[in-house]
DOMIGU-856679 format. One line per 4 residues: number of its first residue (from 1); their letters; for each residue x, y, z of C-alpha. Coordinates in pm, 1 decimal, padded with zeros to 6 digits. Example, Ala and Ser with C-alpha at 12.3 -4.5 7.8 and 13.67 -1.06 7.14 Angstrom:
1> AS> 01230.0/-00450.0/00780.0; 01367.0/-00106.0/00714.0 $
This chain:
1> XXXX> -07750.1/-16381.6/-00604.6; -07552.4/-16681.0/-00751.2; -07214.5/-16712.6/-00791.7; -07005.9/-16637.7/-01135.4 $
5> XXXX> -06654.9/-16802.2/-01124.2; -06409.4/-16916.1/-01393.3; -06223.7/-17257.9/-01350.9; -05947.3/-17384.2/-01528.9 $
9> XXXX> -06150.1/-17748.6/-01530.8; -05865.4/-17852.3/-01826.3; -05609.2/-17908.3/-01585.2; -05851.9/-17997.6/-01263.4 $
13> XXXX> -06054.5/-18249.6/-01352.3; -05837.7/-18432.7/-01572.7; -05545.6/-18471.7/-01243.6; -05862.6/-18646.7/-01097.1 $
17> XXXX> -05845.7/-18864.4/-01359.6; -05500.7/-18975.8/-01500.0; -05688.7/-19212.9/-01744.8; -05865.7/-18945.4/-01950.8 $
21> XXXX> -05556.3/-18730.0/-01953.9; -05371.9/-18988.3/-02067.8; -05618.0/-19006.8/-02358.0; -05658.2/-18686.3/-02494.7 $
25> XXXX> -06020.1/-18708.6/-02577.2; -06188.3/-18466.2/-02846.0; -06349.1/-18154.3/-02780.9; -06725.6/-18170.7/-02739.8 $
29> XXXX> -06945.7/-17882.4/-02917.2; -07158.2/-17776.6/-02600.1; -07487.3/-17597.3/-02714.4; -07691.1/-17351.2/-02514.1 $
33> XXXX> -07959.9/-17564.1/-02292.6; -07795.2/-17862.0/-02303.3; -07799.2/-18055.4/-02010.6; -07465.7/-18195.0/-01839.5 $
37> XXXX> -07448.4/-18498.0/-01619.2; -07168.4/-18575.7/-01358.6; -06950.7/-18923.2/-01415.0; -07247.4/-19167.5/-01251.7 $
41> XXXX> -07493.7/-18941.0/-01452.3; -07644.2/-18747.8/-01205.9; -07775.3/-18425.2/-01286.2; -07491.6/-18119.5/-01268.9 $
45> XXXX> -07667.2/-17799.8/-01479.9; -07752.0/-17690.1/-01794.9; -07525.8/-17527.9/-02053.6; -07624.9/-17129.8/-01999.0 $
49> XXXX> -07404.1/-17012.1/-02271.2; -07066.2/-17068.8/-02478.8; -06839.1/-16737.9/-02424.3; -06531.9/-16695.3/-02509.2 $
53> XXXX> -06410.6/-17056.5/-02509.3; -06547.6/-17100.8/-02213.9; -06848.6/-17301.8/-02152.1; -07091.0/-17158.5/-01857.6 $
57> XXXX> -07311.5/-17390.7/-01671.8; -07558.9/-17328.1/-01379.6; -07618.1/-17605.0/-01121.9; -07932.1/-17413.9/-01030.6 $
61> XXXX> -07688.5/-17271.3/-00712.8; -07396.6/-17177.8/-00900.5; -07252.7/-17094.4/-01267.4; -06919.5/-17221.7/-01377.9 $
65> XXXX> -06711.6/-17137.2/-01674.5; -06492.8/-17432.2/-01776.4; -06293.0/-17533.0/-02029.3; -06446.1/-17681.6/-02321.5 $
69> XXXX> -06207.6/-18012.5/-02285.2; -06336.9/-18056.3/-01932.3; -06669.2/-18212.9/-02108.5; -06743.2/-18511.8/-02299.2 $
73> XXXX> -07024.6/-18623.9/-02520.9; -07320.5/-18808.0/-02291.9; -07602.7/-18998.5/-02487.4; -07826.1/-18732.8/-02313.9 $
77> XXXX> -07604.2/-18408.9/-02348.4; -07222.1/-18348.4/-02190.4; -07060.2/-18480.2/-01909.9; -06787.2/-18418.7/-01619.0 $
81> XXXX> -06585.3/-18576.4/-01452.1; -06763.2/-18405.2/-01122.5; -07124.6/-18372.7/-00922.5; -07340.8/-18119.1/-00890.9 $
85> XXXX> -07227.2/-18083.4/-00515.9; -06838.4/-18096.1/-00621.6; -06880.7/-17878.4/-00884.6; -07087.5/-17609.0/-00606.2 $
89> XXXX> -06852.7/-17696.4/-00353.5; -06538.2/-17584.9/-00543.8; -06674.1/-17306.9/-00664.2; -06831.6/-17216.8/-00297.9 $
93> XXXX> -06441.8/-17252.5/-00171.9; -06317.4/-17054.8/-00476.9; -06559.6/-16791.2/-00393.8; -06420.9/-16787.8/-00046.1 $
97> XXXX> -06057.2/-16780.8/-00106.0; -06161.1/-16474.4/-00376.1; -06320.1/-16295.1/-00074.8; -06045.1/-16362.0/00189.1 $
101> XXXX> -05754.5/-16265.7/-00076.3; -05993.8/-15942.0/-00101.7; -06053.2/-15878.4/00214.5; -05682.0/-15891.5/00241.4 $
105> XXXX> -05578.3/-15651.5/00002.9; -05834.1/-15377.2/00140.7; -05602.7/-15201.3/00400.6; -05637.9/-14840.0/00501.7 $
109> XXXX> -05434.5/-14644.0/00284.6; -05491.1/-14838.5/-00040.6; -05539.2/-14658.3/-00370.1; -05881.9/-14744.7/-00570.7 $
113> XXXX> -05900.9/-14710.9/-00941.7; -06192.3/-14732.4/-01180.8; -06244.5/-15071.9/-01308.5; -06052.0/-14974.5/-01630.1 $
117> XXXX> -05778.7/-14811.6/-01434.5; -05854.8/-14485.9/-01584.2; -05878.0/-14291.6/-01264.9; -05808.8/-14324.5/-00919.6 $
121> XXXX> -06137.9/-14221.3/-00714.9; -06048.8/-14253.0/-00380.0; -05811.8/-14385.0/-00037.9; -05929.9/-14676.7/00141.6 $
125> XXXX> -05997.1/-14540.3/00502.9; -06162.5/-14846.4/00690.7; -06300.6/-15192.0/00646.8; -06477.1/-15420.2/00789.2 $
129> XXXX> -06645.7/-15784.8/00650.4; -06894.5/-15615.2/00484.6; -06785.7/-15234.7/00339.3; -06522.3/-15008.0/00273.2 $
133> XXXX> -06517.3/-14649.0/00310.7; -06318.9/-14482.5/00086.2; -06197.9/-14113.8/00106.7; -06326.7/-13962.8/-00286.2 $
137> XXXX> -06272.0/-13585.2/-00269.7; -06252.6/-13508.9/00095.8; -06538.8/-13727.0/00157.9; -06586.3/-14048.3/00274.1 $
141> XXXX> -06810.4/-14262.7/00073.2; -06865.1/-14654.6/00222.6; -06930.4/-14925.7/-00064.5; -07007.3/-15246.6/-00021.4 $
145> XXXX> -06671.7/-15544.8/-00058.7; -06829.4/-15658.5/-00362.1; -06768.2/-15367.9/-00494.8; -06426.1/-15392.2/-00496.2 $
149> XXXX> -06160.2/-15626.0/-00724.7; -05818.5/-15678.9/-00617.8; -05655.8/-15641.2/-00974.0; -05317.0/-15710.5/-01098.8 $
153> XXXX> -05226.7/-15319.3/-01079.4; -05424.3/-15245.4/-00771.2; -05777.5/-15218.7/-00613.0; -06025.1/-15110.7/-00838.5 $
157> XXXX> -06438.1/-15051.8/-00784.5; -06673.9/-15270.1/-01066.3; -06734.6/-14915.6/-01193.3; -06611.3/-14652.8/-01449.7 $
161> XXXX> -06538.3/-14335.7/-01348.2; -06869.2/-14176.3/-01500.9; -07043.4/-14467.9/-01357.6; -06872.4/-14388.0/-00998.3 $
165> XXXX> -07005.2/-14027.2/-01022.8; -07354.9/-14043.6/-01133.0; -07373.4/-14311.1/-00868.0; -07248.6/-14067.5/-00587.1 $
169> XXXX> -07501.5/-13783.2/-00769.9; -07789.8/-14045.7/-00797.9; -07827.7/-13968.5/-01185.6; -07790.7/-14350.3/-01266.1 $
């Protein structure tokens, strides 16, 4: 399954670079399928889609959403001011340091909410690397950690409330 993470390129690639953020260059329009080259023009990804102000691009491994500023025009398409194996290895340590802050946060005890907060649907009772088992109604259900989100107001499933049920029910 490949990776979805947001970084704030704006600020990241340009430290790399006092130059360029010395020269505040112009935002590039980035296009859907366009290709994007790293700063000796090697191959990085292709522009998957523009959401948000955020510009997503999959190195064939990984997708990135970064800041439309982190790009500039290329005679071939956009380009960064990183490779295709920075660019997957920050987002491979992101991805990490995500899981580990997780991981964290899941302790026995632990209230978990709906992914829009609207209900809580269950105690964490146990964890381990790869599941939780929550209490929900006297029962103990185990989900997997990806599953989970470590919100600002709590631990919280990737589900609604409705969604939570009819999985539990198997009326998906």
């Amino acid at each position: 399954m490949k990776k979805f993470l947001t970084l704030l390129t704006g600020t990241a690639l340009l430290a790399a670079t006092p130059a360029l953020a010395q020269d505040a260059a112009p935002v590039v329009k980035a296009e859907v399928g366009m290709k994007v080259f790293g700063p000796n023009g090697g191959d990085v990804g292709t522009v998957e889609s523009v959401v948000d102000g955020a510009v997503v691009v999959d190195t064939g491994k990984n997708k990135a959403a970064l800041a439309p500023n982190a790009f500039a025009k290329a005679e071939n398409g956009l380009s960064i001011m990183m490779t295709q194996a920075d660019l997957d290895a920050a987002i491979d340590k992101a991805n990490a340091d995500a899981k580990a802050q997780l991981l964290a946060a899941l302790t026995p005890g632990t209230e978990v909410k709906t992914v829009n907060g609207a209900a809580v649907i269950g105690t964490i009772q146990e964890v381990d690397a790869e599941y939780v088992t929550i209490e929900h109604d006297g029962q103990p259900v185990k989900l997997p950690v990806d599953a989970f989100m470590d919100k600002p107001d709590g631990i919280a499933i990737t589900m609604t409330e409705d969604q939570f049920n009819a999985a539990l029910t198997g009326t998906q």
